[in-house]
C-alpha positions as CSV (number, residue, x, y, z in Angstrom):
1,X,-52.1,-0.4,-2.1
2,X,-53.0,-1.7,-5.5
3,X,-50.1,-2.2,-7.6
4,X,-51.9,-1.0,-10.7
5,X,-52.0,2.5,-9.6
6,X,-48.2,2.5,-9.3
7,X,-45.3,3.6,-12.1
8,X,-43.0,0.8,-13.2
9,X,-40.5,3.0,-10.9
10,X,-42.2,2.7,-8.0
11,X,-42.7,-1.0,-8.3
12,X,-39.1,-1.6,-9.5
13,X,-38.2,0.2,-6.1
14,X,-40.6,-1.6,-4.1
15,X,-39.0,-4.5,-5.3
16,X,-35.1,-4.1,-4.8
17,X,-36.3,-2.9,-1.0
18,X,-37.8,-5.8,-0.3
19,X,-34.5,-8.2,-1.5
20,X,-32.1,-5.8,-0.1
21,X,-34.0,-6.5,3.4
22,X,-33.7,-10.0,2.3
23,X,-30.3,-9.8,1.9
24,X,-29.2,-7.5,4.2
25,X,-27.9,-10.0,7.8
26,X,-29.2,-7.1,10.5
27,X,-32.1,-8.0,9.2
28,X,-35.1,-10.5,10.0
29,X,-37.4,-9.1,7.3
30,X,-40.3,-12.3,7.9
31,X,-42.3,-9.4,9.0
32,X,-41.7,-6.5,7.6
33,X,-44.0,-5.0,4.7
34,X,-42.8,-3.2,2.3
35,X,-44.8,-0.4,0.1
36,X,-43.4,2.3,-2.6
37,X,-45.0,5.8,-4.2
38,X,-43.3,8.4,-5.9
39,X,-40.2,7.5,-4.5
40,X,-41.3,7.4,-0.4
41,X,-40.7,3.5,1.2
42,X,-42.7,2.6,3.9
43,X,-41.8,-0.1,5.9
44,X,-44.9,-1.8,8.2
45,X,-45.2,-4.8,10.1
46,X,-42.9,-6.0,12.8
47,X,-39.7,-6.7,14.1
48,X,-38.0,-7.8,17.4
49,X,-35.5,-5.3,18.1
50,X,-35.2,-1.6,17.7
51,X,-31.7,-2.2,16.3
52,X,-32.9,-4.3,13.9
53,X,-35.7,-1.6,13.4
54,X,-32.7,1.0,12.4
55,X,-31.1,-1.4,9.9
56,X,-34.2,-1.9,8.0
57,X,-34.3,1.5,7.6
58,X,-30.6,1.7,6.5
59,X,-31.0,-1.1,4.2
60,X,-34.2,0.8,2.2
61,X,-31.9,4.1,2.1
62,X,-29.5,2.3,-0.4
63,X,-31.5,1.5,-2.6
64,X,-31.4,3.6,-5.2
65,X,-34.6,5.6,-6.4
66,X,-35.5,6.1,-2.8
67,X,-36.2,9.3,-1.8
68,X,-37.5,8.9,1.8
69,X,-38.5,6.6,4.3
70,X,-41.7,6.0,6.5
71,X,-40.4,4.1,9.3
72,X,-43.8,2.6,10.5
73,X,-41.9,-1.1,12.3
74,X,-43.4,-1.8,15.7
75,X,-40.8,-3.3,17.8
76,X,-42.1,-6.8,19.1
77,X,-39.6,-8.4,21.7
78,X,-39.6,-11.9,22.2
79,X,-38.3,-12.0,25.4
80,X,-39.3,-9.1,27.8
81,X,-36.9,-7.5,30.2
82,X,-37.5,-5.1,33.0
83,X,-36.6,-1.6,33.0
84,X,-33.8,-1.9,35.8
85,X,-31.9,-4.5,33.6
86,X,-32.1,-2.0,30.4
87,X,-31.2,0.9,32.7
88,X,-28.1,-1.0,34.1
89,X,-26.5,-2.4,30.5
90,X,-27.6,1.2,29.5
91,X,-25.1,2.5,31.8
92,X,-22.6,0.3,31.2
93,X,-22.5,0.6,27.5
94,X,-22.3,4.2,27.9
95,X,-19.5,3.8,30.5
96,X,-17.7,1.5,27.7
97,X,-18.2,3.8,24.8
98,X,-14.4,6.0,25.3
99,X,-15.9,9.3,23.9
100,X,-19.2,9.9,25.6
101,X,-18.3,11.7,29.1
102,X,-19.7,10.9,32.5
103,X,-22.4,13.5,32.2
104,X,-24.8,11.6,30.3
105,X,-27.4,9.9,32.2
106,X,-30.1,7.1,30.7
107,X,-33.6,7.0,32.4
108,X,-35.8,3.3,31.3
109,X,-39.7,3.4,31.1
110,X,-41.5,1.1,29.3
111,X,-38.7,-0.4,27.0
112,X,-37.4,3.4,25.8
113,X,-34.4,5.1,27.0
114,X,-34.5,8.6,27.6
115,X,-30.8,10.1,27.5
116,X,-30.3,13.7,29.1
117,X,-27.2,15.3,30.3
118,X,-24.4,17.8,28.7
119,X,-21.7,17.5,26.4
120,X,-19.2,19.1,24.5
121,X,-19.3,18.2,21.2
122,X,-22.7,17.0,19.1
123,X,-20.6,13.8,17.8
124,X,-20.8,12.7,21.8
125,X,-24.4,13.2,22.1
126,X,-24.7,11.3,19.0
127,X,-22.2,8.5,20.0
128,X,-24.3,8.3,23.3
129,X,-27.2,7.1,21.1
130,X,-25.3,4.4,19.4
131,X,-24.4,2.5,22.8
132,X,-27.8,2.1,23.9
133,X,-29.8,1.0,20.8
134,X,-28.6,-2.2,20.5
135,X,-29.1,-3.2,24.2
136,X,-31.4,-6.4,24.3
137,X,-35.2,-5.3,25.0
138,X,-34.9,-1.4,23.9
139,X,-38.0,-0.8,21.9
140,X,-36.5,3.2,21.3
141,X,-34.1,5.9,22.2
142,X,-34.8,9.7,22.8
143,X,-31.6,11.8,23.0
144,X,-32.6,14.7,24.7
145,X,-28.4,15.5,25.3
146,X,-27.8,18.8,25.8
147,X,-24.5,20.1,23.5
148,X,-22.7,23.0,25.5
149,X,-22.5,25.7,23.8
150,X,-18.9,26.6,23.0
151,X,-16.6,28.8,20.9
152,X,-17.0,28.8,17.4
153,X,-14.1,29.6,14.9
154,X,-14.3,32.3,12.6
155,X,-13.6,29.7,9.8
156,X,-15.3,26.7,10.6
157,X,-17.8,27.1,8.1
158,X,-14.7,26.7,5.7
159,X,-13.4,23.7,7.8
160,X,-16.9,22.2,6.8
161,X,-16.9,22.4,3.5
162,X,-13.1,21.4,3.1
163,X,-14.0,17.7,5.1
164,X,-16.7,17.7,2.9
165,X,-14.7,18.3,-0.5
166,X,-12.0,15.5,1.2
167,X,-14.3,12.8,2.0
168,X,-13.9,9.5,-0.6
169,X,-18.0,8.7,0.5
170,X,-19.2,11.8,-0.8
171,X,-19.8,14.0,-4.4
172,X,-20.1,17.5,-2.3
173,X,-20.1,19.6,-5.7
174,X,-24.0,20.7,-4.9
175,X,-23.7,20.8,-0.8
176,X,-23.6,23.8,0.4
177,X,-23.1,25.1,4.0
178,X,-23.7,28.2,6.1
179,X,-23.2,28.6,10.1
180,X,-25.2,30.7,12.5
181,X,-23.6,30.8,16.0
182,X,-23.4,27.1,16.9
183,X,-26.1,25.7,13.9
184,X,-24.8,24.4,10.8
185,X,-27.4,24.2,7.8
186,X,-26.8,21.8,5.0
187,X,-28.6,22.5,1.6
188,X,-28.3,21.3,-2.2
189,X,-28.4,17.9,-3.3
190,X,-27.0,14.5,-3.0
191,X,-27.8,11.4,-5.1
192,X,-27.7,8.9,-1.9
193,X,-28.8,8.5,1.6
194,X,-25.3,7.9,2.8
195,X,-24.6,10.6,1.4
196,X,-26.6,12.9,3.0
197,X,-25.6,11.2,6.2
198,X,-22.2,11.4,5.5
199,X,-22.5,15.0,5.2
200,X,-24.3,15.6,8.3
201,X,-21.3,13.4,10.4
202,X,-18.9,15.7,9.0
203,X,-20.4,18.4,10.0
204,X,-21.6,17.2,13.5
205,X,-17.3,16.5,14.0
206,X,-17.1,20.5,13.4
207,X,-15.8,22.2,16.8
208,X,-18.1,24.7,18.0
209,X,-21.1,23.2,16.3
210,X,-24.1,22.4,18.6
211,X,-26.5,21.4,16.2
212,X,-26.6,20.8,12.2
213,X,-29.7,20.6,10.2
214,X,-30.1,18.8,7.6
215,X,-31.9,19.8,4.3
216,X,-30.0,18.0,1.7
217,X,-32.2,17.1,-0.9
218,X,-31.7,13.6,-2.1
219,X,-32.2,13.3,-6.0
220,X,-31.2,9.5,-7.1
221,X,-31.2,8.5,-11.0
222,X,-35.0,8.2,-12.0
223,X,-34.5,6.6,-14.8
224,X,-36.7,2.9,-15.0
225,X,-33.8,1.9,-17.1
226,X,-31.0,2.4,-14.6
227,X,-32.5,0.8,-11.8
228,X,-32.1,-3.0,-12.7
């Protein structure tokens, strides 16, 4: 991509990605390419572990100006491991982890773990996810968890919005939130990725809630001036 068809945003953004990979230590950005337009980072290139894959991509989202991410990092082990050895630490990390239940159940072909089984709460399913991706030799994770469907109180939807009006990590003037059944649905707008993340935990913590989507806009300063 030629640099001359870029706004002094776009390059200004393309730069502070690129040092906050530098910086960041969960990161081995020696081959990772970085490109910017109109606000969209994609990362290319490669990287050995899938965890390290992840925190690339959580290192881009806080930089400010970005307003999404193309995740394009092929996962490149240096050492290869079988399936049965990612299949057993996959079942002992999820054994270790205290608030993911017995139920799930972690299949290993070709480097990915496949996690399917039935929970009660969305945080589990979600916590299930987090034990395996840092297992050594994991090139990616598909949660195919199934959240029980359960009661859901008549005020949750107010429960939502009051843990998102308490939490220090988050401006929720412009979030809004509406339940159907067991979905939550985010909208407005945020000026941060952790933000916008930050929402969707709270939310995912809400009892009842089975599944919570997302469509928080994320709206940083785009001012040339401000990002320095």
């Amino acid at each position: 991509m030629s640099t001359g068809t870029l706004s002094d945003l776009d390059v200004r953004v393309r730069e502070h990605v690129v040092h906050q990979l530098d910086w960041d230590p969960e990161v081995d950005a020696s081959g990772i390419g970085v490109s910017a337009r109109s606000g969209v980072v994609t990362l290319t290139g490669y990287i050995d572990t899938y965890s390290g894959k992840l925190a690339a991509e959580r290192a881009a989202k806080r930089v400010r100006g970005v307003r999404g991410i193309a995740n394009d990092l092929d996962v490149r082990l240096r050492i290869g491991r079988t399936d049965a050895d990612i299949a057993e630490d996959a079942v002992r990390a999820l054994e270790l982890r205290g608030t993911v239940p017995a139920t799930v159940q972690a299949v290993v072909h070709q480097a990915h773990v496949t996690l399917t089984g039935k929970v009660g709460w969305l945080y589990q399913a979600r916590d299930a996810e987090k034990a395996v991706r840092h297992i050594t030799g994991v090139r990616g994770v598909f949660n195919h968890i199934e959240v029980a469907a359960g009661s859901v109180a008549r005020d949750v939807q107010h429960r939502i919005v009051q843990a998102l009006h308490r939490n220090a990590d988050l401006d929720a003037r412009q979030v809004e939130v509406s339940v159907f059944g067991g979905l939550a649905t985010l909208t407005g707008s945020v000026t941060t990725w952790q933000q916008r993340e930050t929402a969707e935990r709270a939310a995912a913590s809400a009892p009842g809630i089975t599944c919570v989507e997302n469509d928080i806009r994320v709206e940083p300063v785009d001012s040339v001036d401000e990002i320095c």
